[in-house]
C-alpha positions in Angstrom: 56.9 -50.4 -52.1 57.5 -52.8 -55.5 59.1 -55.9 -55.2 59.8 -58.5 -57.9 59.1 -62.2 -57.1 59.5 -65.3 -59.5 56.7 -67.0 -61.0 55.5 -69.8 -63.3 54.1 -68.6 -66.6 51.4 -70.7 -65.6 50.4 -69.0 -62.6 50.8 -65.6 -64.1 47.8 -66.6 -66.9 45.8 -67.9 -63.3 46.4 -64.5 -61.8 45.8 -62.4 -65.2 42.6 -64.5 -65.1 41.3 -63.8 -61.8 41.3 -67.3 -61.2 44.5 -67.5 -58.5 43.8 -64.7 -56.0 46.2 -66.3 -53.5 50.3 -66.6 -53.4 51.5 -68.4 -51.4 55.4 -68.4 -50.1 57.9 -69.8 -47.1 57.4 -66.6 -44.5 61.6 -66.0 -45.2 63.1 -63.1 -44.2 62.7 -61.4 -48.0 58.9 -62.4 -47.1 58.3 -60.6 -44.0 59.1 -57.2 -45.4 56.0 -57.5 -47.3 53.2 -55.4 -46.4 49.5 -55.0 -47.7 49.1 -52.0 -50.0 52.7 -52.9 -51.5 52.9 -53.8 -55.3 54.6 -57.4 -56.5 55.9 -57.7 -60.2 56.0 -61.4 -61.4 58.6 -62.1 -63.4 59.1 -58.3 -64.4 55.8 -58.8 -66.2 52.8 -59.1 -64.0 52.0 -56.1 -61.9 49.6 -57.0 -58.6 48.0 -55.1 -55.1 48.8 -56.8 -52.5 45.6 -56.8 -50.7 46.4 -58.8 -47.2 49.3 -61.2 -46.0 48.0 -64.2 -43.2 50.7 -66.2 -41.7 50.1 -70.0 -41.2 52.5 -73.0 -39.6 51.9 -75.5 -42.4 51.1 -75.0 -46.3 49.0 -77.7 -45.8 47.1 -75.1 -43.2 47.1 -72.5 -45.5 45.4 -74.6 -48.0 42.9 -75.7 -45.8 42.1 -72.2 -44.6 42.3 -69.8 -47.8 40.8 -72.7 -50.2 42.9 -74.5 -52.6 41.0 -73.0 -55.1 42.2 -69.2 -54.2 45.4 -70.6 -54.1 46.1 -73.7 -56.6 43.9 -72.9 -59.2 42.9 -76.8 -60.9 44.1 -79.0 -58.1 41.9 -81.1 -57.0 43.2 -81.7 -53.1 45.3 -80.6 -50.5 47.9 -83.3 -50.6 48.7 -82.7 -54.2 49.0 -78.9 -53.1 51.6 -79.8 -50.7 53.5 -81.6 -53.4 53.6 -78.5 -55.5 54.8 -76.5 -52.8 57.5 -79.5 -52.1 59.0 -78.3 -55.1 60.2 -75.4 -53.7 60.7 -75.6 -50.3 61.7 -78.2 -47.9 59.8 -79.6 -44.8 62.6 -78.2 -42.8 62.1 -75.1 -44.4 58.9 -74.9 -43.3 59.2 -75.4 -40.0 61.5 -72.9 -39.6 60.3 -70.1 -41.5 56.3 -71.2 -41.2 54.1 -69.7 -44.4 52.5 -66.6 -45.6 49.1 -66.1 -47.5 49.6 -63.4 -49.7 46.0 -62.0 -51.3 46.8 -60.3 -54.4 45.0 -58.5 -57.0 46.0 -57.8 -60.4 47.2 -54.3 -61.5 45.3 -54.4 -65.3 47.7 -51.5 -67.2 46.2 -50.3 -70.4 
C-alpha cells in the first residue's frame, strides 16, 4: 500500500543519501496502518520500502535503541533528539499514542 507523509527537505536529502535509514513518528492512529513491505512518498517526491516498524514508549527510547545516527542524521545526543521531535509532538502526545521506528529504504527511480 502507498501512503504520503510530510517531510523536511532536509531529511529527504539524508534519506536520498543513505544517511537517515530511520523515521521516526507518534504511533497515531494514521501510524498504525502502516505495515512493512508498504511504500511511503515524502512530500510527493521521495519514494521509500518500508523495511520494519518497532514500537517504543519514549522517543527518547527509540533513540537510544535504533541509534541516533539511523535516525537523526548530525545530531550529536539524545536530548537534542528529543527537542527535534518536541517540535512536533507533545509530551502528552507521547504518552498516549507511544512511538514507532519506521526502517525505510529508498526507492532510487531512474
Amino acid at each position: 500500500m502507498e501512503r504520503q507523509m510530510g517531510l523536511k527537505e532536509e531529511y529527504l536529502d539524508l534519506i536520498r543519501d543513505g544517511k537517515k535509514k530511520v523515521e521516526g513518528r507518534l504511533y497515531d492512529e494514521k501510524r498504525r496502518q502502516i505495515n512493512p513491505g508498504d511504500t511511503i512518498v515524502f512530500e510527493g517526491k521521495l519514494k521509500v520500502r518500508v523495511k520494519s516498524i518497532r514500537k517504543y514508549p519514549s522517543f527518547k527510547e527509540m533513540l537510544e535503541r535504533e541509534g541516533i545516527e539511523r535516525v537523526l542524521p548530525g545530531v550529536h545526543n539524545i536530548e537534542e533528539g528529543v527537542r527535534i521531535y518536541r517540535q512536533f509532538y507533545t509530551e502528552e502526545e507521547e504518552k498516549k499514542y507511544g512511538v514507532v521506528a519506521i526502517e525505510i529504504e529508498p526507492i532510487l527511480e531512474e
